[in-house]
DRENTOR-684794 format. One record per residue: residue number from 0; residue in three letters; x, y, z of N, C-alpha, C in turn. Coordinates in nm, 4 decimals, decimal comma. Last residue first. Example, Ala and Ser with C-alpha at 12.3 -4.5 7.8 and 13.67 -1.06 7.14 Angstrom:
BEGIN
SITE   k   r      nxx      nyy      nzz     caxx     cayy     cazz      cxx      cyy      czz
SITE   1 SER   1,2850  -0,2250   0,7080   1,3670  -0,1060   0,7140   1,2900   0,0030   0,7870
SITE   0 ALA   1,3190  -0,5690   0,7800   1,2300  -0,4500   0,7800   1,3200  -0,3300   0,7800
REM end
This chain:
BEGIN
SITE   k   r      nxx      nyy      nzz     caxx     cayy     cazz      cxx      cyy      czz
SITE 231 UNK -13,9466   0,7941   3,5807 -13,9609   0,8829   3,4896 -13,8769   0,8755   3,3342
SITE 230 UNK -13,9688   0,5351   3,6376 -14,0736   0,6094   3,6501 -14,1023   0,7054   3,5752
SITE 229 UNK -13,7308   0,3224   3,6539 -13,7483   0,4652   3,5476 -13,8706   0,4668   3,5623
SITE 228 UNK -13,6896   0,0543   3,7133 -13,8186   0,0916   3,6950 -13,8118   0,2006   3,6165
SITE 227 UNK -13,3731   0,0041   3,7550 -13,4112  -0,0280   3,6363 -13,5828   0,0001   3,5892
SITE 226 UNK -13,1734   0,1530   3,9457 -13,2651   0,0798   3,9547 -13,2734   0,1002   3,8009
SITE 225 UNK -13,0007   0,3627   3,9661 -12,9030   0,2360   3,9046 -13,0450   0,1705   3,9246
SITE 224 UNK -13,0536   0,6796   3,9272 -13,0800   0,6127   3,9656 -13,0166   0,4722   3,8954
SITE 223 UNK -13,0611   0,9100   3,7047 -12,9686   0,8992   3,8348 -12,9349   0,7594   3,9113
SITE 222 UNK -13,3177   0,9245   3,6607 -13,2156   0,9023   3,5468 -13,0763   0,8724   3,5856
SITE 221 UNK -13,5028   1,0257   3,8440 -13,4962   0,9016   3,7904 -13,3704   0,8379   3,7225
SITE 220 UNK -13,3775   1,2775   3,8881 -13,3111   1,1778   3,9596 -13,3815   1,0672   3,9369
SITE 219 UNK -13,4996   1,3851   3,6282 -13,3387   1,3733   3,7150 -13,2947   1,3002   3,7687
SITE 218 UNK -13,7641   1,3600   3,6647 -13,7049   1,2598   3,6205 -13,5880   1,2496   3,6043
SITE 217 UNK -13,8071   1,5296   3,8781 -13,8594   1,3868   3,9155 -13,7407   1,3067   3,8202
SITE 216 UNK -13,7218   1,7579   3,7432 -13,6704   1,7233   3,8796 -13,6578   1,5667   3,8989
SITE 215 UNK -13,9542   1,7314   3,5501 -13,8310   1,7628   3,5222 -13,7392   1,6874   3,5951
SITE 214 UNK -14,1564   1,8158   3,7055 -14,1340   1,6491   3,6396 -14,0313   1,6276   3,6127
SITE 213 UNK -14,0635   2,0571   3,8514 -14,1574   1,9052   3,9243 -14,1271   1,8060   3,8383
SITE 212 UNK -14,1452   2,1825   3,5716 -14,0626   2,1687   3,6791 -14,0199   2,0453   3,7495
SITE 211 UNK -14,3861   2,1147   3,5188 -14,3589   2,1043   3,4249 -14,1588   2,1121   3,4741
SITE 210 UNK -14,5578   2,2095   3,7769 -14,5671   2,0996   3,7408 -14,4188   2,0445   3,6735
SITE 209 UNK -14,4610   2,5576   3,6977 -14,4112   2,4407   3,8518 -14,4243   2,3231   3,8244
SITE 208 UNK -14,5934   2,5311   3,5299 -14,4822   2,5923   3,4899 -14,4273   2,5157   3,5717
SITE 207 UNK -14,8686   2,5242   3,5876 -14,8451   2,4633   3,4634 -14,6849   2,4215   3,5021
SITE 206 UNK -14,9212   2,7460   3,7580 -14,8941   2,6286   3,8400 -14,8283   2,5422   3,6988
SITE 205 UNK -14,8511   2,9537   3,5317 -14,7993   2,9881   3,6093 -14,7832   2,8022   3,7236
SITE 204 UNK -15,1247   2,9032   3,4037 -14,9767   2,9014   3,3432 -14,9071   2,8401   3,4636
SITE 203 UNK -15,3095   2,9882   3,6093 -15,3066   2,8241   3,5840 -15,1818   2,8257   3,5130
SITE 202 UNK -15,2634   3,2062   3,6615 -15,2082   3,1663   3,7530 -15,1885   3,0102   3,7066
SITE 201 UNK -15,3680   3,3152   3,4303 -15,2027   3,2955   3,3781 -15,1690   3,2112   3,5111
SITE 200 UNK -15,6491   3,3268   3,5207 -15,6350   3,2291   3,3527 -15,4386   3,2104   3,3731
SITE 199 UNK -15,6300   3,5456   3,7039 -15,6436   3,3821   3,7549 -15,5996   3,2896   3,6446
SITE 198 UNK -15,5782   3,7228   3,5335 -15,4851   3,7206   3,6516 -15,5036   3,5430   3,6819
SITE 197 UNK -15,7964   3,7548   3,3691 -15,7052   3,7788   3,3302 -15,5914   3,6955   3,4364
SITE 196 UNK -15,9830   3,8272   3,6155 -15,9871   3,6991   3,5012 -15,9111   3,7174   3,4312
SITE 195 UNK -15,9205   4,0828   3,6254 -15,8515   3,9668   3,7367 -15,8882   3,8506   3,6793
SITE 194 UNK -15,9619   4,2125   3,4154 -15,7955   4,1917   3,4136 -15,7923   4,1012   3,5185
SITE 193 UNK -16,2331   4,2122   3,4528 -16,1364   4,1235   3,3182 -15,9969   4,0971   3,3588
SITE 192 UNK -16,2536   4,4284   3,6257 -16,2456   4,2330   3,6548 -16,2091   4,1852   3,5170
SITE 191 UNK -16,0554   4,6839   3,7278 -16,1523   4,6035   3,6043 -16,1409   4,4480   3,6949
SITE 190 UNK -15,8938   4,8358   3,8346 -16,0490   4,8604   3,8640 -16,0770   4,7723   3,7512
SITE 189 UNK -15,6178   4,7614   3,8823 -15,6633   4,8365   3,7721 -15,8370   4,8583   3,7596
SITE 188 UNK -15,5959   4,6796   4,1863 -15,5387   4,7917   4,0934 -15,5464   4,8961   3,9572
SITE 187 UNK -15,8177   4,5059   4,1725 -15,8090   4,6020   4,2749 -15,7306   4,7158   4,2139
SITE 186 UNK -15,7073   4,3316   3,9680 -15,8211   4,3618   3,9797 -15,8545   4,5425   4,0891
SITE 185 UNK -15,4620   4,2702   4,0997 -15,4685   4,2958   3,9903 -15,6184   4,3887   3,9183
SITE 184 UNK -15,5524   4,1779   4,3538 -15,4377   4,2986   4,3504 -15,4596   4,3995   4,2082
SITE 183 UNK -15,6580   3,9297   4,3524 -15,7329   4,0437   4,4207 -15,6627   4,2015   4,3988
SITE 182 UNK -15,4753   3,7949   4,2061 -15,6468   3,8119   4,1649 -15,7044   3,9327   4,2327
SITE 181 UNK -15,3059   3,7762   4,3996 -15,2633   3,8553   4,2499 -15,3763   3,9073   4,1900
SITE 180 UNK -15,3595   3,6353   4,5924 -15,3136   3,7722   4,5995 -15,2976   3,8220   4,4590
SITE 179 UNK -15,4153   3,4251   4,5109 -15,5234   3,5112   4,5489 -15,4719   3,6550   4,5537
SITE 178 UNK -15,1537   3,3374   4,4029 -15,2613   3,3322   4,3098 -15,4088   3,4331   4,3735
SITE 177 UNK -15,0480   3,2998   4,6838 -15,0113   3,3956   4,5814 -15,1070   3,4616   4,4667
SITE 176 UNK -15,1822   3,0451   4,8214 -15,2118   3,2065   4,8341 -15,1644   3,3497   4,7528
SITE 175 UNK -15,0110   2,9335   4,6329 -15,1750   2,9481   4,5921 -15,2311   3,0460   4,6756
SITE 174 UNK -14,7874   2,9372   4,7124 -14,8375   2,9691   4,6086 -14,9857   2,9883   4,5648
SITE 173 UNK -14,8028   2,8508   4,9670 -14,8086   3,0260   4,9572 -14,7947   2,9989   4,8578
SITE 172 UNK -14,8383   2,5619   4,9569 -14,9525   2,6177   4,9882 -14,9173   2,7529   4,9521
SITE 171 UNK -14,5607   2,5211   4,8621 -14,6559   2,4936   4,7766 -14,8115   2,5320   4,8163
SITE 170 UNK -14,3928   2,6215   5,0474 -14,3688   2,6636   4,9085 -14,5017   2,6629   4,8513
SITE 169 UNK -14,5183   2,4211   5,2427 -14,5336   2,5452   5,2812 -14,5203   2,6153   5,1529
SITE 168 UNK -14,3805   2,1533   5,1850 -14,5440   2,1771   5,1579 -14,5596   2,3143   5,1748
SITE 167 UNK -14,1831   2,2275   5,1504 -14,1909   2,1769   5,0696 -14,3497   2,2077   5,0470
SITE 166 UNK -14,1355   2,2398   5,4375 -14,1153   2,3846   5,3637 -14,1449   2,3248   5,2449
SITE 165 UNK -14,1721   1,9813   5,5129 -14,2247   2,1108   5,5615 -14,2510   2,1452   5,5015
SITE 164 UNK -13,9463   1,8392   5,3831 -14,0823   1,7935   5,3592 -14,1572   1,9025   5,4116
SITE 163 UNK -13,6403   1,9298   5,2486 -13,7092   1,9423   5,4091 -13,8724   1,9334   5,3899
SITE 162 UNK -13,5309   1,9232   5,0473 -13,5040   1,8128   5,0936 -13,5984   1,8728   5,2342
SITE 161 UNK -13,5349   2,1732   4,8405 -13,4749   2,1912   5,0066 -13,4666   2,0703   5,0505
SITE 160 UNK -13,5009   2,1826   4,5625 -13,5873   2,1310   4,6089 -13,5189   2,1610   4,7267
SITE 159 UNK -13,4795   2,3805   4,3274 -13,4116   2,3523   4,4173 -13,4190   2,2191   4,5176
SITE 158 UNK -13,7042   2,4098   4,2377 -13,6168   2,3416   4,1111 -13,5054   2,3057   4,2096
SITE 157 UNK -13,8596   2,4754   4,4055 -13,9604   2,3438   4,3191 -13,7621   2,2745   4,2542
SITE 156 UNK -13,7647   2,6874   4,5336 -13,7850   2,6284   4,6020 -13,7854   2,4704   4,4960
SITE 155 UNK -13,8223   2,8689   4,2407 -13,6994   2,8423   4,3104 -13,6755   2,7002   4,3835
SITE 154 UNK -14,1033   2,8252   4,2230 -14,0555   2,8047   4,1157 -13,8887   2,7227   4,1572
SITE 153 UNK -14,1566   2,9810   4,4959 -14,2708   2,8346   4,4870 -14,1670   2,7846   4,3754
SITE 152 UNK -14,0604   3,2095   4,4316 -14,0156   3,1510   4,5562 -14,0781   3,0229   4,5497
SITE 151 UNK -14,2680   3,3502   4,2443 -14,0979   3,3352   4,2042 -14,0513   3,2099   4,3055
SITE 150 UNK -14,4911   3,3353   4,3736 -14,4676   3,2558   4,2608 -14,3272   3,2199   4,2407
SITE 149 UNK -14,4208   3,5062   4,5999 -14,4135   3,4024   4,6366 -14,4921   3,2849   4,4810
SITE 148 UNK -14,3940   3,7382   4,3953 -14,2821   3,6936   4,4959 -14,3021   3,5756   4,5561
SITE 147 UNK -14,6846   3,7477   4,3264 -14,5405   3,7436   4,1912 -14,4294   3,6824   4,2805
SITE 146 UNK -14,7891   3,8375   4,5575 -14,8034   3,7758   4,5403 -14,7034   3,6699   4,4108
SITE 145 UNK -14,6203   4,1021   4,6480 -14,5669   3,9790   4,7276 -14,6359   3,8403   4,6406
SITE 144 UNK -14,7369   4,2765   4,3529 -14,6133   4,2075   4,3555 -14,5358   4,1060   4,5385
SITE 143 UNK -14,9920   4,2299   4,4402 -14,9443   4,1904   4,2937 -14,7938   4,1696   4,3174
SITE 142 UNK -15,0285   4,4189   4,6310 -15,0828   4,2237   4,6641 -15,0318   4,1445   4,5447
SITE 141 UNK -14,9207   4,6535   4,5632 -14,8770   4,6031   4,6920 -14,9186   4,4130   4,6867
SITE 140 UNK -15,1717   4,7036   4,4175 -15,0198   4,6676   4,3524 -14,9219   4,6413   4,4386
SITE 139 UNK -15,3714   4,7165   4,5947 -15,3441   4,6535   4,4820 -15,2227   4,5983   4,4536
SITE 138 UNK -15,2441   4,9589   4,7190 -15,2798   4,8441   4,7983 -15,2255   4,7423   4,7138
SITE 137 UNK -15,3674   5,1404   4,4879 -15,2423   5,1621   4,5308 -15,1682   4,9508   4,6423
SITE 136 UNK -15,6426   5,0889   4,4648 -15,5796   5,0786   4,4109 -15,4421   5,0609   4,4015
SITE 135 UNK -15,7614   4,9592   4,7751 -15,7255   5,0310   4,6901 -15,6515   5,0154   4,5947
SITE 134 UNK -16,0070   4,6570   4,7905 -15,8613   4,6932   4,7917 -15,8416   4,8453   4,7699
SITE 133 UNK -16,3854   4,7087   4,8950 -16,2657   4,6476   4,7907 -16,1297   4,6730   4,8253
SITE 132 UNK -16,4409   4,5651   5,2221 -16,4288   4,6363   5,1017 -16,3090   4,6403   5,0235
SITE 131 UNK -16,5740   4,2433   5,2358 -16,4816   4,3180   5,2989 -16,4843   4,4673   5,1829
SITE 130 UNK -16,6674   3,9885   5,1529 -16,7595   4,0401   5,2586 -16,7005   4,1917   5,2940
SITE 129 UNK -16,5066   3,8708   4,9901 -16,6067   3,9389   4,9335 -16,6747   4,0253   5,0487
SITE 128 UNK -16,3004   3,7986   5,2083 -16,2607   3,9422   5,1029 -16,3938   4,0022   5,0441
SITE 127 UNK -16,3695   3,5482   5,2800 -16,3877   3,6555   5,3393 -16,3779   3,8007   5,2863
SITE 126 UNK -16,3288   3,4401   5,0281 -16,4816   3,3880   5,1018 -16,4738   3,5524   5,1486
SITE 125 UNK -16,0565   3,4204   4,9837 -16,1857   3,4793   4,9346 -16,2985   3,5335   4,9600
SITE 124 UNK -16,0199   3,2785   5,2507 -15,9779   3,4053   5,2622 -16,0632   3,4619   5,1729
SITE 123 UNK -16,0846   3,0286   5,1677 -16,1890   3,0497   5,2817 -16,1522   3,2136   5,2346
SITE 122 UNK -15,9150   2,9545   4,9269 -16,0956   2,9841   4,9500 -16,1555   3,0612   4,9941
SITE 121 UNK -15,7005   2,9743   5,0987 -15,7627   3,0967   4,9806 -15,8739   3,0846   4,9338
SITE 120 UNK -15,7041   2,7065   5,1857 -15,6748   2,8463   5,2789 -15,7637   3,0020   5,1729
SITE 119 UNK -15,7711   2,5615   4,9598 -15,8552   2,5812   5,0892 -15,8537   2,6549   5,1695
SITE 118 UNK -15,5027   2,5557   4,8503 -15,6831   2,6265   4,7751 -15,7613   2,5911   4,8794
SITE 117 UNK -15,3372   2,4863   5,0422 -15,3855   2,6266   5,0283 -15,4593   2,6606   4,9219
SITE 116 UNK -15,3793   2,2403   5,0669 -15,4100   2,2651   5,1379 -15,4135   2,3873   5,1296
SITE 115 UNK -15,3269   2,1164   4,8034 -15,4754   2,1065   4,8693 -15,5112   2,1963   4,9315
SITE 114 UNK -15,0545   2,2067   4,7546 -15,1194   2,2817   4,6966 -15,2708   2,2710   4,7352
SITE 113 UNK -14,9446   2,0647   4,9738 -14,9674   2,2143   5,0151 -15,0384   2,2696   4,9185
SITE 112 UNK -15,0216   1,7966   4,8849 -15,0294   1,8392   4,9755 -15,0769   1,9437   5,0249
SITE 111 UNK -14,8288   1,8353   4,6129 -14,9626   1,7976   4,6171 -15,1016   1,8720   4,7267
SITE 110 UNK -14,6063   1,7818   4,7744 -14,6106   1,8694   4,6550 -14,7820   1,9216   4,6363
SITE 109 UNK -14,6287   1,5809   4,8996 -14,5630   1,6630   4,9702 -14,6380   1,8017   4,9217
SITE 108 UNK -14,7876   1,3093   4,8909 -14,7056   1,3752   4,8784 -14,7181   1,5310   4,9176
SITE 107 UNK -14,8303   1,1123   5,2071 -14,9034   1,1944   5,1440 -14,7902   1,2558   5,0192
SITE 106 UNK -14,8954   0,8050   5,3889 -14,8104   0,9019   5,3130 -14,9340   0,9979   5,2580
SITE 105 UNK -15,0332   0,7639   5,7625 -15,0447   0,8179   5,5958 -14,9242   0,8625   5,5489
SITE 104 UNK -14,9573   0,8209   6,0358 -14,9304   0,6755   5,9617 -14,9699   0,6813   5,8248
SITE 103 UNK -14,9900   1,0923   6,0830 -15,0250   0,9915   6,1259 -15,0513   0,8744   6,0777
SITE 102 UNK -14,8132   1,1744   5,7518 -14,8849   1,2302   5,9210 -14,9880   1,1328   5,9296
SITE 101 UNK -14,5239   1,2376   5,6070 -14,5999   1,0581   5,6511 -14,7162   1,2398   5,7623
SITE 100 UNK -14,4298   1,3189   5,2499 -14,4864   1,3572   5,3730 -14,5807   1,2426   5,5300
SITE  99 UNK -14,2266   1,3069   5,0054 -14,3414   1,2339   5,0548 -14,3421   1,2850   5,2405
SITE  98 UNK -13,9639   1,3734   4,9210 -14,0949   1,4412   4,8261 -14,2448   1,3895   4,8858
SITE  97 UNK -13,7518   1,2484   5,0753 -13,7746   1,3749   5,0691 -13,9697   1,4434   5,0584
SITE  96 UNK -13,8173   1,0002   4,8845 -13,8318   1,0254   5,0381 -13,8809   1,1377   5,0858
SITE  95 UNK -13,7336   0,9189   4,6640 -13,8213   0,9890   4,6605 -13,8493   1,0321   4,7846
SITE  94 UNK -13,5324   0,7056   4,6605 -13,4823   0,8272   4,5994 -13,6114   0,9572   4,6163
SITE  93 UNK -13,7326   0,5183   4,7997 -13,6306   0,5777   4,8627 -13,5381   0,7666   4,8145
SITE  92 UNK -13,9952   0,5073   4,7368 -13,9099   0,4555   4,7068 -13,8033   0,5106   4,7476
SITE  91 UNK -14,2596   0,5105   4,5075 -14,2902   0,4741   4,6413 -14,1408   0,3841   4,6768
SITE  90 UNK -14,2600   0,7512   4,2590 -14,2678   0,5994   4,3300 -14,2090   0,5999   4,4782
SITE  89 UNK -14,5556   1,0126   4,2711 -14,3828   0,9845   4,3188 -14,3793   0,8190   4,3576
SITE  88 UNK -14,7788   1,0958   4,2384 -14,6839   1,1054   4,0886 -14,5587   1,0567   4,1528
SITE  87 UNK -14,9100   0,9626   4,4907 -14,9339   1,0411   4,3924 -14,8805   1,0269   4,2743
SITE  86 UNK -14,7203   0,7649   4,5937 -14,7541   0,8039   4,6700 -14,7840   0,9136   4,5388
SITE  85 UNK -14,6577   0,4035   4,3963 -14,6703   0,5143   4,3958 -14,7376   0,5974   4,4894
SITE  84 UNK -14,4774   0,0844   4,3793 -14,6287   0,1598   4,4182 -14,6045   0,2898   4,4392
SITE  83 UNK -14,2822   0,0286   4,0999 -14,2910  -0,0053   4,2437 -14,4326   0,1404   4,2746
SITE  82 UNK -14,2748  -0,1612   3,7949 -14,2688  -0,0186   3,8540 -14,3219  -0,0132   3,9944
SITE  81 UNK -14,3562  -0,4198   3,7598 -14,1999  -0,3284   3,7116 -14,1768  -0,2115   3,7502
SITE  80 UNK -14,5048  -0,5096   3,9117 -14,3715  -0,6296   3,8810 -14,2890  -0,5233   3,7949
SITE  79 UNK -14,6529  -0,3129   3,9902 -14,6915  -0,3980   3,9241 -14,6128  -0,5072   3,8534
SITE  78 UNK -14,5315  -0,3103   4,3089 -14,6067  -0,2510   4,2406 -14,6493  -0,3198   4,1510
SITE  77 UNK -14,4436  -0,4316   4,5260 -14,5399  -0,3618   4,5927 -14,6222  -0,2963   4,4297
SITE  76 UNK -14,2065  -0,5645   4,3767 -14,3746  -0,6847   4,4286 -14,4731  -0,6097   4,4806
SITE  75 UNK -14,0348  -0,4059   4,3384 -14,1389  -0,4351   4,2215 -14,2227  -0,5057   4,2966
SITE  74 UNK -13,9221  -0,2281   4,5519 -13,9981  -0,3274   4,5484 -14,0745  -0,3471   4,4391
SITE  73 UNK -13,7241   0,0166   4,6828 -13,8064   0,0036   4,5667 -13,7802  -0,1525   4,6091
SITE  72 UNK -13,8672   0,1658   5,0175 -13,7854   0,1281   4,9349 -13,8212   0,0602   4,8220
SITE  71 UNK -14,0760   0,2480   5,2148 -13,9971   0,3153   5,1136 -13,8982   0,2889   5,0393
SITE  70 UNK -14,1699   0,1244   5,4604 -14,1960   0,0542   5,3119 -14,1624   0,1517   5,1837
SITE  69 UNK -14,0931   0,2762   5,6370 -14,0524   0,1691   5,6259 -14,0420   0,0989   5,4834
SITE  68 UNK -14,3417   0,4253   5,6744 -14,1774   0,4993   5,6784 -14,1399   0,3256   5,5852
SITE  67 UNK -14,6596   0,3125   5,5841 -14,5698   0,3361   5,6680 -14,3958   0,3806   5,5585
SITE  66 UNK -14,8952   0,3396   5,4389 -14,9389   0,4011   5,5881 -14,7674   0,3721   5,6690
SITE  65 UNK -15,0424   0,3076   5,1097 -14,9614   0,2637   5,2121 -14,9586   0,3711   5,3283
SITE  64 UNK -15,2079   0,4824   4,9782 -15,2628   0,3854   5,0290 -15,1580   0,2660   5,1464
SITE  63 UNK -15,1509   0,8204   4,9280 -15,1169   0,6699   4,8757 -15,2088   0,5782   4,9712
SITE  62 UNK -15,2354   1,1211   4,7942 -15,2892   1,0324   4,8935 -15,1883   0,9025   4,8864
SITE  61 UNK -15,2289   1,3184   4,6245 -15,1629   1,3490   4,7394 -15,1551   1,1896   4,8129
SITE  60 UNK -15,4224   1,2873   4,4067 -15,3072   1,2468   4,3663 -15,2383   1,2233   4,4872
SITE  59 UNK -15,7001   1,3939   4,4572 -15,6716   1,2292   4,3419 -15,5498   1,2155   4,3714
SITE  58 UNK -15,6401   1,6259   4,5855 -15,6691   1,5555   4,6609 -15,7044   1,3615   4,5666
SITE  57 UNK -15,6210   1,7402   4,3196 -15,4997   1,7555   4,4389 -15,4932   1,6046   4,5283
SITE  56 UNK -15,8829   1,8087   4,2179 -15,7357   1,7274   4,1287 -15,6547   1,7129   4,2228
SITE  55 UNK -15,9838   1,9138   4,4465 -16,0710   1,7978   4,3971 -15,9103   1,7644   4,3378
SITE  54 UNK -15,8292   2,2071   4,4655 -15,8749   2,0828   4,5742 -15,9027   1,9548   4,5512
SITE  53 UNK -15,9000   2,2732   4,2003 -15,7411   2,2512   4,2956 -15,7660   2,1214   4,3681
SITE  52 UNK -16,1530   2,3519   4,2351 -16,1062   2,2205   4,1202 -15,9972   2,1597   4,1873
SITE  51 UNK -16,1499   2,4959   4,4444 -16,2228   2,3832   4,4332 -16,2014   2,2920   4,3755
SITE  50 UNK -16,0154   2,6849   4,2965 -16,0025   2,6808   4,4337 -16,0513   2,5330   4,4079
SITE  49 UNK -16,1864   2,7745   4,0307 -16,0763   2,7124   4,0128 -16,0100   2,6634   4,1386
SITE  48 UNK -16,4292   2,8906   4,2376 -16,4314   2,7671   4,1604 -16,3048   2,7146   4,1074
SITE  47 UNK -16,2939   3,1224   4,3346 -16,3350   2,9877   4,4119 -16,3479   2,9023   4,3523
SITE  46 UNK -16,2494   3,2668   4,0876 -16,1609   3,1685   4,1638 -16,1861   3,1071   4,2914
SITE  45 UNK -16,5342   3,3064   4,0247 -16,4529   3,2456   3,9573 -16,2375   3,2125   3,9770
SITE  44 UNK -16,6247   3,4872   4,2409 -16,6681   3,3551   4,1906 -16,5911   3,2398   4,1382
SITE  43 UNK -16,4369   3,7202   4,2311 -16,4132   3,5961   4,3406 -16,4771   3,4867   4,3325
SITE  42 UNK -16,5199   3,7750   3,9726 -16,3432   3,7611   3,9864 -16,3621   3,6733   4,1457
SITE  41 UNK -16,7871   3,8577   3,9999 -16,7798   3,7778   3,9590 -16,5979   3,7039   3,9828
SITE  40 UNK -16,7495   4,0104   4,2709 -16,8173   3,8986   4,2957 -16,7668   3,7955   4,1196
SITE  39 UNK -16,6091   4,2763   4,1291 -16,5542   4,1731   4,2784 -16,5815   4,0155   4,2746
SITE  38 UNK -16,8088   4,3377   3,9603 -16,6513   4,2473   3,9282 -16,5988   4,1902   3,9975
SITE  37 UNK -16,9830   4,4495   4,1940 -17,0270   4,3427   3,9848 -16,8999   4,2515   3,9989
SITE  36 UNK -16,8335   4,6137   4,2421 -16,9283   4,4895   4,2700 -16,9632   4,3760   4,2679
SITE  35 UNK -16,5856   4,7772   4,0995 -16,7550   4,7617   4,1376 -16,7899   4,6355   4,1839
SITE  34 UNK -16,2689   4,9522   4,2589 -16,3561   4,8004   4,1722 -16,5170   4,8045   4,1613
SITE  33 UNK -16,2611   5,2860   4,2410 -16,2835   5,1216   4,3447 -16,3607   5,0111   4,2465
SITE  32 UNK -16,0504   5,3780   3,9490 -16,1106   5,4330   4,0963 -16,1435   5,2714   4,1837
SITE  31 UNK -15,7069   5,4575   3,8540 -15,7827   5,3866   3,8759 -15,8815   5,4008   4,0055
SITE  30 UNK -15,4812   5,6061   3,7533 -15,6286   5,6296   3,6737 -15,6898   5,5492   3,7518
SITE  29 UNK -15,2716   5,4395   3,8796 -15,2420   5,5748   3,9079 -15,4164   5,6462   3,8447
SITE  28 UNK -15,3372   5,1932   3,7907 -15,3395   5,2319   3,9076 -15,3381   5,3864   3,9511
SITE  27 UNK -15,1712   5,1365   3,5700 -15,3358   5,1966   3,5518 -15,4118   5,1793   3,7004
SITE  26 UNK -14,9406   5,0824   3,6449 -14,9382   5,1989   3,5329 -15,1155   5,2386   3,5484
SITE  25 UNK -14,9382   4,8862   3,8060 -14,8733   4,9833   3,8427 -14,8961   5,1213   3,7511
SITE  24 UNK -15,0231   4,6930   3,6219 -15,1195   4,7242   3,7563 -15,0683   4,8382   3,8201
SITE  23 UNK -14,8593   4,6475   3,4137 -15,0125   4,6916   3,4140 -15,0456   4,7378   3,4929
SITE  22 UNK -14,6624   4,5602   3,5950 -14,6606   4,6943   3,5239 -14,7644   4,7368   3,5229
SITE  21 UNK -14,7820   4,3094   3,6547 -14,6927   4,3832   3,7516 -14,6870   4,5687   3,7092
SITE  20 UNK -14,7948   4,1395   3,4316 -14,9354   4,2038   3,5148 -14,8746   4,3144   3,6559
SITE  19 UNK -14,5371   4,1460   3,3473 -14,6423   4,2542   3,2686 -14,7265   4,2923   3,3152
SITE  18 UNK -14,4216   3,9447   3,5346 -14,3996   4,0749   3,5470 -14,5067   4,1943   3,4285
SITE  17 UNK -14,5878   3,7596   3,4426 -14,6182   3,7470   3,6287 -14,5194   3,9826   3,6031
SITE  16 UNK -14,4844   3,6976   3,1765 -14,6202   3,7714   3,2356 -14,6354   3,7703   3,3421
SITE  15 UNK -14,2195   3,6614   3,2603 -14,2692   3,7170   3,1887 -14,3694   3,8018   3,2075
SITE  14 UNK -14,2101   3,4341   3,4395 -14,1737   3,5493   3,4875 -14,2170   3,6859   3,4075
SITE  13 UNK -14,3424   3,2077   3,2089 -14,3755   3,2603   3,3708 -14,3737   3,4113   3,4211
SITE  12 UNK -14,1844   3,2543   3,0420 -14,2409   3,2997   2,9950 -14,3762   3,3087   3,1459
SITE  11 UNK -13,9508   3,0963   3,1975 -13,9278   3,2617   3,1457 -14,0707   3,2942   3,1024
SITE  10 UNK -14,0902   2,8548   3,2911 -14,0038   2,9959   3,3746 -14,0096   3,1028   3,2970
SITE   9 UNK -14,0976   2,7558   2,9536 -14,2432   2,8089   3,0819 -14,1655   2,9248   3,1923
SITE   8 UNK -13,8614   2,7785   2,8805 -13,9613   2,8434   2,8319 -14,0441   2,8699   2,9356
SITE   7 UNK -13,7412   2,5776   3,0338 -13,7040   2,6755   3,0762 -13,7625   2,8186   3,0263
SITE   6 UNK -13,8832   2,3430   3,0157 -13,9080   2,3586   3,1255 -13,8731   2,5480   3,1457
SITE   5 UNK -13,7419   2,3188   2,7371 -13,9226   2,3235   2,7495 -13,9570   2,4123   2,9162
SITE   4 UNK -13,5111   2,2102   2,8071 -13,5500   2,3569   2,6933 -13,6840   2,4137   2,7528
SITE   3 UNK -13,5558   1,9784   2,9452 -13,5152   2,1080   3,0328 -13,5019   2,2562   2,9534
SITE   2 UNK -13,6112   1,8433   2,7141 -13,7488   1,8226   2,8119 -13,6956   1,9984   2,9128
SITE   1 UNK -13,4593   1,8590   2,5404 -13,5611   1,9112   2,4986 -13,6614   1,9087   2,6121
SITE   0 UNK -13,2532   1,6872   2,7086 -13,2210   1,8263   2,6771 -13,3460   1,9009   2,6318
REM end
């Protein structure tokens, strides 16, 4: 009960500020002239680099070392005699199926996955934005709230889970294109880069929130379960 209290703080306090930077950007938009320069570069510096980290922490966890469908069932002998081998944060195990992704004879998880794979999409897009001129203001607040929308939809999706390994990874890459969109919106809207360093600092909330989700979930249906490992 204290673990799904906890979970339901972060959501709200998610939606929270995902909606204040929503206002903000709408209210000092209407005063607002073209970003400078200056701010562009540093606000896209500094989420490439959180981009990167993504990538690097993502890519520790996504991976397993087993290579087939088959070997998804629980097996203490695959793991350490009490807890069966793991594809990232997920045992390596039937109740977990769903949450694991095979391409070309690799597991991968799922979760993990899309988040690699779209701090790499939003890298590159960064990449390209600096080269581009700034947003308008108005625009802005156009990238703030689809981006808020596919936070909301990454959150939904996470607690829901769809059971469809795809869209699982797809949820989880347009969140992180979300996160660009907000950086660039927020910023763009209110002509400051503080506020898009502002924007990137809550996106880490904001993935926090999904995790904190995610475990939640995980350990649901640990708890569900007539096996005796409890992972979670």
């Amino acid at each position: 009960m204290r673990k799904k209290s906890v979970v339901v703080w972060y959501v709200v306090l998610s939606l929270a500020t995902g909606g204040l930077l929503l206002v903000v950007s709408l209210v000092l938009s209407a005063q607002a002239g073209p970003l400078s320069f200056s701010d562009k570069v540093v606000v896209g510096a500094f989420f490439m680099a959180s981009c990167v980290f993504g990538i690097v922490q993502s890519t520790k966890l996504y991976r397993s070392s087993g290579s087939s469908k088959k070997e998804r069932t629980y097996d203490a002998s695959v793991g350490d005699g009490q807890f069966p081998r793991r594809v990232g944060h997920h045992p390596f195990c039937g109740r977990f199926e769903d949450h694991i992704t095979t391409i070309m004879g690799k597991n991968y998880c799922s979760g993990c996955l899309g988040l690699a794979v779209g701090s790499g999409i939003a890298l590159l897009l960064m990449s390209v934005y600096l080269l581009l001129p700034t947003v308008s203001p108005g625009f802005g607040v156009v990238l703030v709230f689809v981006g808020f929308s596919l936070m909301i939809l990454d959150l939904a999706e996470t607690a829901i889970h769809s059971r469809t390994q795809k869209i699982h990874v797809l949820a989880n890459l347009l969140l992180v294109v979300g996160f660009l969109l907000i950086a660039i919106g927020v910023s763009g809207a209110t002509s400051s880069g503080a506020y898009g360093l502002l924007a990137i600092l809550v996106s880490f909330l904001w993935l926090d929130a999904r995790i904190q989700l995610s475990n939640w979930k995980h350990a649901s249906i640990c708890q569900s379960c007539a096996q005796d490992c409890k992972s979670y």
